[in-house]
C-alpha positions as CSV (number, residue, x, y, z in Angstrom):
1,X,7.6,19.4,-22.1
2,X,6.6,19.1,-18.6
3,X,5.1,15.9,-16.8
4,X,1.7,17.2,-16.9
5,X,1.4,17.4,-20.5
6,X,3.7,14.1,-21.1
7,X,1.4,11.3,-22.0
8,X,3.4,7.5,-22.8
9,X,1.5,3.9,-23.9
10,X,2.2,2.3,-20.7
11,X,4.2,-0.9,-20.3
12,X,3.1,-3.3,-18.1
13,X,5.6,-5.5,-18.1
14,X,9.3,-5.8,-16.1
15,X,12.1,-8.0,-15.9
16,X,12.9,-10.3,-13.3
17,X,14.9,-7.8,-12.0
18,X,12.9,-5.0,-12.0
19,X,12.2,-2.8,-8.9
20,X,8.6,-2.4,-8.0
21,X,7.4,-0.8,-5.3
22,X,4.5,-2.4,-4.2
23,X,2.7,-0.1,-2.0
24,X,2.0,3.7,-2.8
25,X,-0.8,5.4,-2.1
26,X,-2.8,7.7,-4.8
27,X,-4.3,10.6,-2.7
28,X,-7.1,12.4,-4.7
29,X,-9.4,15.3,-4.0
30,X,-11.2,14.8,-6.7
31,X,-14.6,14.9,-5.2
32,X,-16.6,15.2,-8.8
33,X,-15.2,11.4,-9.4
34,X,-16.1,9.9,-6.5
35,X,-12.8,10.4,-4.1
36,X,-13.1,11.1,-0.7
37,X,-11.5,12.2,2.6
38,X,-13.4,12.8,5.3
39,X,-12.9,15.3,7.9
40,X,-11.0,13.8,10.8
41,X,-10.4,9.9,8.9
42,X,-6.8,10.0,9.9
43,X,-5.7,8.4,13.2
44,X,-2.9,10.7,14.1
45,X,-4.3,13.7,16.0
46,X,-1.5,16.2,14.6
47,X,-1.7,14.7,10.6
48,X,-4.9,15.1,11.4
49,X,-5.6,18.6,12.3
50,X,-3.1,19.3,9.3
51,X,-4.8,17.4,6.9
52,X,-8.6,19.5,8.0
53,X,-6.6,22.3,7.5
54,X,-7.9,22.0,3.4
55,X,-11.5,23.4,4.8
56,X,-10.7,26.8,5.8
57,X,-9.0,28.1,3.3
58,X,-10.7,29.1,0.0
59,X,-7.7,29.6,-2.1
60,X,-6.2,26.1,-0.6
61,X,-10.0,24.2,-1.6
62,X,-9.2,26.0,-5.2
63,X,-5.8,24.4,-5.5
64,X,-7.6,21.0,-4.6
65,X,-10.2,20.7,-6.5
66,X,-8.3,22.0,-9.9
67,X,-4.5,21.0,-9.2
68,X,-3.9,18.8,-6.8
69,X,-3.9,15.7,-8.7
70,X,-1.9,16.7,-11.1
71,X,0.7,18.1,-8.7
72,X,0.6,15.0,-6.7
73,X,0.9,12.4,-9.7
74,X,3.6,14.5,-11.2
75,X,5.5,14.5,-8.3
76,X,5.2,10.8,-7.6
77,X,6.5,10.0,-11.4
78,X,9.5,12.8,-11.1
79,X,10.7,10.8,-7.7
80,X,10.3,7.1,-9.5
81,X,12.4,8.5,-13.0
82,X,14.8,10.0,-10.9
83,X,15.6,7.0,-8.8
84,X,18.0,4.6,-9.7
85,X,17.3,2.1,-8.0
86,X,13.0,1.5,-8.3
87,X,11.5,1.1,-12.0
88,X,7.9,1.6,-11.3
89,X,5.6,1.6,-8.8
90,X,1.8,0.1,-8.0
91,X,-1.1,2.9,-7.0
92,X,-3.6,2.1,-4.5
93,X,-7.2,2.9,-4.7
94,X,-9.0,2.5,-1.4
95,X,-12.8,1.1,-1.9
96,X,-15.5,2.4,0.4
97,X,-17.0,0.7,3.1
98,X,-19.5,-2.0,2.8
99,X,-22.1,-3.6,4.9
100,X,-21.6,-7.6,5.0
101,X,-25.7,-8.1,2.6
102,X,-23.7,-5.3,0.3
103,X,-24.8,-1.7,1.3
104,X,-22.4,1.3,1.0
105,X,-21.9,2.3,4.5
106,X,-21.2,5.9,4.1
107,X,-21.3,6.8,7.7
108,X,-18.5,4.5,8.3
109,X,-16.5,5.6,4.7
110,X,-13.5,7.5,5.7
111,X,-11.9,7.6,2.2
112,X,-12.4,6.5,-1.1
113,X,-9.8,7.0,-3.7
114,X,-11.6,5.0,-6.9
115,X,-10.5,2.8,-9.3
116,X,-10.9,4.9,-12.1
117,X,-8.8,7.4,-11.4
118,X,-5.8,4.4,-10.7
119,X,-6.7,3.1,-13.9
120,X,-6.0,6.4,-16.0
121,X,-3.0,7.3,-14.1
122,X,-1.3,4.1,-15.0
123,X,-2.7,4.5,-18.4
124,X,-0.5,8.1,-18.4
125,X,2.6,6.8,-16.8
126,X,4.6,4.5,-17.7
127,X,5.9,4.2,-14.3
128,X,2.4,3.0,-12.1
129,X,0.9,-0.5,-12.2
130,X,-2.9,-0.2,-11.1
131,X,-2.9,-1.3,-7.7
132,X,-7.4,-1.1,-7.4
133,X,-9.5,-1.9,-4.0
134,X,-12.4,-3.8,-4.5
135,X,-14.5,-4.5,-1.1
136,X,-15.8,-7.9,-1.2
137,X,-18.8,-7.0,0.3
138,X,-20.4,-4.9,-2.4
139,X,-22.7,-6.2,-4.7
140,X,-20.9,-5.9,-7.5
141,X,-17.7,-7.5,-6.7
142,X,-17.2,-10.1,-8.7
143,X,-18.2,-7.9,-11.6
144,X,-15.3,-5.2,-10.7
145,X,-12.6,-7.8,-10.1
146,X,-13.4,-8.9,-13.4
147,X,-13.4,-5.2,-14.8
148,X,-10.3,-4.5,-13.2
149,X,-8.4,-7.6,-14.3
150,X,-9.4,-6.2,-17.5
151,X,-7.9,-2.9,-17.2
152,X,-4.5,-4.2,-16.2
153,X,-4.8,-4.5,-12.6
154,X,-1.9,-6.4,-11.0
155,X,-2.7,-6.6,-7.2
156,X,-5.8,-5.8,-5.2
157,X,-5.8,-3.2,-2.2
158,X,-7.6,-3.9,1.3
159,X,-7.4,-2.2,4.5
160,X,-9.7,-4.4,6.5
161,X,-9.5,-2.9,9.5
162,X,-10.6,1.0,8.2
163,X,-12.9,-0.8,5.0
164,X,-14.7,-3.1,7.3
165,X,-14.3,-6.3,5.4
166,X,-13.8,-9.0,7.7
167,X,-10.8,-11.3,6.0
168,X,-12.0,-14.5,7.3
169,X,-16.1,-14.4,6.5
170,X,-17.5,-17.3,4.3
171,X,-19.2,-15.4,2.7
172,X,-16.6,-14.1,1.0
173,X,-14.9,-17.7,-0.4
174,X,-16.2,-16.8,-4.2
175,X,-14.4,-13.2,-4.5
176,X,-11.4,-15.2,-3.1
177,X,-12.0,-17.8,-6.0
178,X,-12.2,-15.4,-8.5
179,X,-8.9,-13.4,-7.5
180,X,-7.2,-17.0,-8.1
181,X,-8.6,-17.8,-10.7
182,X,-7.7,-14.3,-13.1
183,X,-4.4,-14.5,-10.7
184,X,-4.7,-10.9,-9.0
185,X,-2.6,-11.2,-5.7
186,X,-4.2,-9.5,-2.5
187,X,-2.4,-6.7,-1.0
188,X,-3.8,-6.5,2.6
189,X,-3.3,-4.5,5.3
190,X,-2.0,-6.2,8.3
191,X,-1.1,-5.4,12.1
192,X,-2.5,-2.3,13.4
193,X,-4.1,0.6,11.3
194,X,-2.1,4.1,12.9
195,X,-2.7,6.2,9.0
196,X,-6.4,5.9,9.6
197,X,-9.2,5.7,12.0
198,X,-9.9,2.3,12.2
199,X,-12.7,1.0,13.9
200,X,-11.6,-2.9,13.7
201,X,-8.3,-3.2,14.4
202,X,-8.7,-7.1,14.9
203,X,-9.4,-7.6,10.7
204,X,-6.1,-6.8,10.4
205,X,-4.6,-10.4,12.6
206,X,-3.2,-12.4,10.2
207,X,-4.4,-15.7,11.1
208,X,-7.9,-13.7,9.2
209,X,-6.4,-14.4,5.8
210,X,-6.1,-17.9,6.1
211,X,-9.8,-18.3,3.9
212,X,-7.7,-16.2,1.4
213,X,-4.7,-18.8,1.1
214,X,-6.9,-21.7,1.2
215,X,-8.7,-20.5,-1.6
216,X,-5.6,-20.1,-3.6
217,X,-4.9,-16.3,-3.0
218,X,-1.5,-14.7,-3.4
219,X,-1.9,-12.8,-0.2
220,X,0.9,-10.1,0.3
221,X,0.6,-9.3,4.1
222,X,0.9,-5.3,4.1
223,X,3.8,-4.5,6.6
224,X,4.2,-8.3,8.1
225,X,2.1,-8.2,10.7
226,X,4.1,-5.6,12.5
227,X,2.1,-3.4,15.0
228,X,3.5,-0.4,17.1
229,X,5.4,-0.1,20.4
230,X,2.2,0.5,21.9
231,X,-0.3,-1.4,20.4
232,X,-2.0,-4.4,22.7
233,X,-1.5,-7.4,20.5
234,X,1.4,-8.7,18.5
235,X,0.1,-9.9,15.4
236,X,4.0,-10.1,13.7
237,X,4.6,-13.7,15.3
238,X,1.2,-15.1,13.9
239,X,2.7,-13.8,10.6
240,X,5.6,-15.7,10.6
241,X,4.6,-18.5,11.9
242,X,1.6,-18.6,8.6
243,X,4.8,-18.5,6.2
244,X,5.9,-22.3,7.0
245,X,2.0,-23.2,6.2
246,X,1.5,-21.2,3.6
247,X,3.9,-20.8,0.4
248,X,1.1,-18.2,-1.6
249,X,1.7,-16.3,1.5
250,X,4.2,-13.4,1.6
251,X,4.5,-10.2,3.6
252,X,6.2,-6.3,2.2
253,X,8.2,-3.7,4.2
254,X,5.8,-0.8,4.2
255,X,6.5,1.3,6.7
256,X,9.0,-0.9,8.4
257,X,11.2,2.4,8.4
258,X,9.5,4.0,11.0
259,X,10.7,4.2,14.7
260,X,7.7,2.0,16.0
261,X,7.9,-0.7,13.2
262,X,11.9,-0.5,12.8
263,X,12.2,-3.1,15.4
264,X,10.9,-5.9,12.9
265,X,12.4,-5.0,9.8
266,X,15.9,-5.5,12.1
267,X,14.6,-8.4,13.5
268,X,13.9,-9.9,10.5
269,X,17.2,-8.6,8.5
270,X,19.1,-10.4,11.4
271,X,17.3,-13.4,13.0
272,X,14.7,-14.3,10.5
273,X,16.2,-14.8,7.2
274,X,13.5,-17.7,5.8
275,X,11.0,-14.4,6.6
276,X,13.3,-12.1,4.1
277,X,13.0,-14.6,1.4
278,X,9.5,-13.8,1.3
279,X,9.1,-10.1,1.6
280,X,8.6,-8.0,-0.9
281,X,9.1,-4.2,-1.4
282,X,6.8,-1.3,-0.4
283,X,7.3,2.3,0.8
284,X,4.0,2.9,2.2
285,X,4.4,6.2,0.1
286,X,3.5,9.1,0.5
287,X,4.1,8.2,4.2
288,X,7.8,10.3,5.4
289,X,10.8,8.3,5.6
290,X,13.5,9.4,8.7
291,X,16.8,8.8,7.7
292,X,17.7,9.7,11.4
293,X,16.1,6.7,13.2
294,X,18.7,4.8,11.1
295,X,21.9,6.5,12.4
296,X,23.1,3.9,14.1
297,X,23.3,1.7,11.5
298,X,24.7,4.8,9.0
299,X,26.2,6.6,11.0
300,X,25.1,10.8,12.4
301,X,26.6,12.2,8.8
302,X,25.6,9.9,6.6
303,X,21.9,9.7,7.8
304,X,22.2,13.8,7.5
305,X,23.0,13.4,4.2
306,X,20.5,11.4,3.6
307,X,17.7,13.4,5.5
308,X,18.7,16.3,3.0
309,X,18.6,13.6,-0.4
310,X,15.4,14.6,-2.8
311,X,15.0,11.4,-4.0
312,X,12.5,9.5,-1.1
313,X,12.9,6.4,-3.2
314,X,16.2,5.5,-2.8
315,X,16.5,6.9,0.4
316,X,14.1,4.4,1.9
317,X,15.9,1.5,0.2
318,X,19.0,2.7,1.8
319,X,17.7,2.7,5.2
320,X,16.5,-1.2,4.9
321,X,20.0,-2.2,3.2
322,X,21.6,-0.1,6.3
323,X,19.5,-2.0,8.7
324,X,20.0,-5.3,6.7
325,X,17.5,-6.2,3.9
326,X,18.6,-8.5,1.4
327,X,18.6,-7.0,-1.6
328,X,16.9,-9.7,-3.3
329,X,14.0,-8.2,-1.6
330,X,13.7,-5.5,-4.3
331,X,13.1,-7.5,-7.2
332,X,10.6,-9.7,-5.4
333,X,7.6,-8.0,-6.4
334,X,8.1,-8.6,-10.1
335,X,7.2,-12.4,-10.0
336,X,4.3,-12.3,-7.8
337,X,2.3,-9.5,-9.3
338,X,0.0,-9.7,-12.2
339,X,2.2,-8.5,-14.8
């Protein structure tokens, strides 16, 4: 029986030593439900052109619009029963973009992958927790935190600085109060925005979730912090220095394998131990992991050996234990989601 036709009562729970990862991404081209990617939304010019490529092809927009979720979810779930070292996994939606008095803004909406099709692929795997977006600014809000909670939700997803939700607006103290109150952690995008076209990079400081943590959020700080070799402001210190302040506050490692974030998951692994003791662990999935930028710490064979592995999970696990991570790490997710 193939994945496709494999259907299991999902299990929500996991032992304190589970392995979650806490950030992959659901991609969806299911346009008849709402999901959406819009032609040119992602930031890098050469993902970009490839990702377009899905307009000029009629056979390709066939595979799309009948197949591709399937293929995708299958995929994802193959990878997470074949690794041996992560149990499940969370799936993101993405929320559209909203005006602050609560209008969809679908000329700034680069994506929308929506909450209901999270929901039923959690409900069909075993494997994925639902990981929804909601965006505080649309008028319905409180209503879909509530629905979501309902549904088995254990985090929610934000990418302020693509979504357009300012972090730090007033006006936004009563979602925050709700999210404590049914005790859904926030997931939020931190640092710089390189994935996407993101039109203000400054929601994503970390000093903006301070309304959050006062409030009584569990904020999860999506990648630390950490920005790119060439980006214009260091948000990673502000980060770290919120961690002393805040004990609701932790970060995860999305992404942190990459050769222009690499820098502060070594960092950390080496010099800032108190910041490993609040991390928790993220892929950044479907996001390529580059077993080479780790050679020094694995050595040229072992990192080729790696670079030809199948299973991207435990590849990218390997690469932060290389480069120092505590494995502790891994099983931190367990005992902050909403499980």
């Amino acid at each position: 029986m193939g994945l496709a036709t494999m259907s299991v009562t999902p299990d929500r729970t996991a032992s304190p030593a589970s392995c979650i990862d806490i950030h992959v991404h659901m991609v969806s081209t299911r346009e008849d439900r709402g999901a959406a990617l819009k032609k040119g939304a992602l930031g890098d010019p050469a993902v970009r052109l490839l990702a377009d490529l899905r307009h000029s092809s009629r056979r390709w927009n066939a595979f799309l619009e009948k197949r591709f979720d399937a293929w995708y979810l299958e995929n994802l779930v193959r990878k997470l029963r074949s690794s041996v070292r992560v149990d499940k996994a969370v799936l993101l939606g993405f929320d559209a973009a909203y005006t602050p008095d609560g209008r969809r803004d679908e000329a700034a909406t680069l994506a929308v992958m929506p909450n209901d099709l999270i929901f039923e692929a959690a409900e069909k795997y075993e494997e994925l927790l639902p990981g929804p977006s909601v965006n505080p600014y649309r008028p319905d809000a409180i209503e879909e935190l509530e629905r979501c909670r309902e549904r088995g939700a254990v985090l929610i997803k934000w990418v302020p600085n693509t979504q357009l939700m300012d972090p730090a607006d007033e006006r936004i103290a009563p979602f925050y109060e709700k999210m404590a109150a049914l005790g859904l952690p926030l997931l939020t995008h931190t640092g710089y925005e390189h994935a996407m076209k993101a039109p203000r990079q400054d929601f994503g400081d970390p000093r903006r979730l301070r309304l959050a943590l006062e409030c009584g959020v569990t904020v999860i700080a999506a990648h630390a912090g950490a920005s790119g070799v060439h980006d214009p402001v260091e948000y990673f210190p502000f980060f770290i220095e919120m961690l002393d302040e805040f004990p609701n506050l932790y970060g995860d490692l999305a992404a942190l394998t990459w050769i222009n974030r690499k820098k502060y998951l070594v960092d950390m692994a080496r010099e800032l131990p108190q910041a490993m003791d609040r991390m928790a662990h993220g892929t950044d999935y479907p996001v390529p992991v580059w077993p080479l930028f780790f050679r020094e710490f694995l050595g040229a064979p072992r990192a080729l050996a790696l670079t030809a592995s199948r299973n991207y999970f435990d590849v990218e696990i390997e690469l932060k234990l290389a480069a120092g991570m505590p494995e502790a790490v891994l099983s931190r997710a367990a005992s902050i989601l909403a499980l």
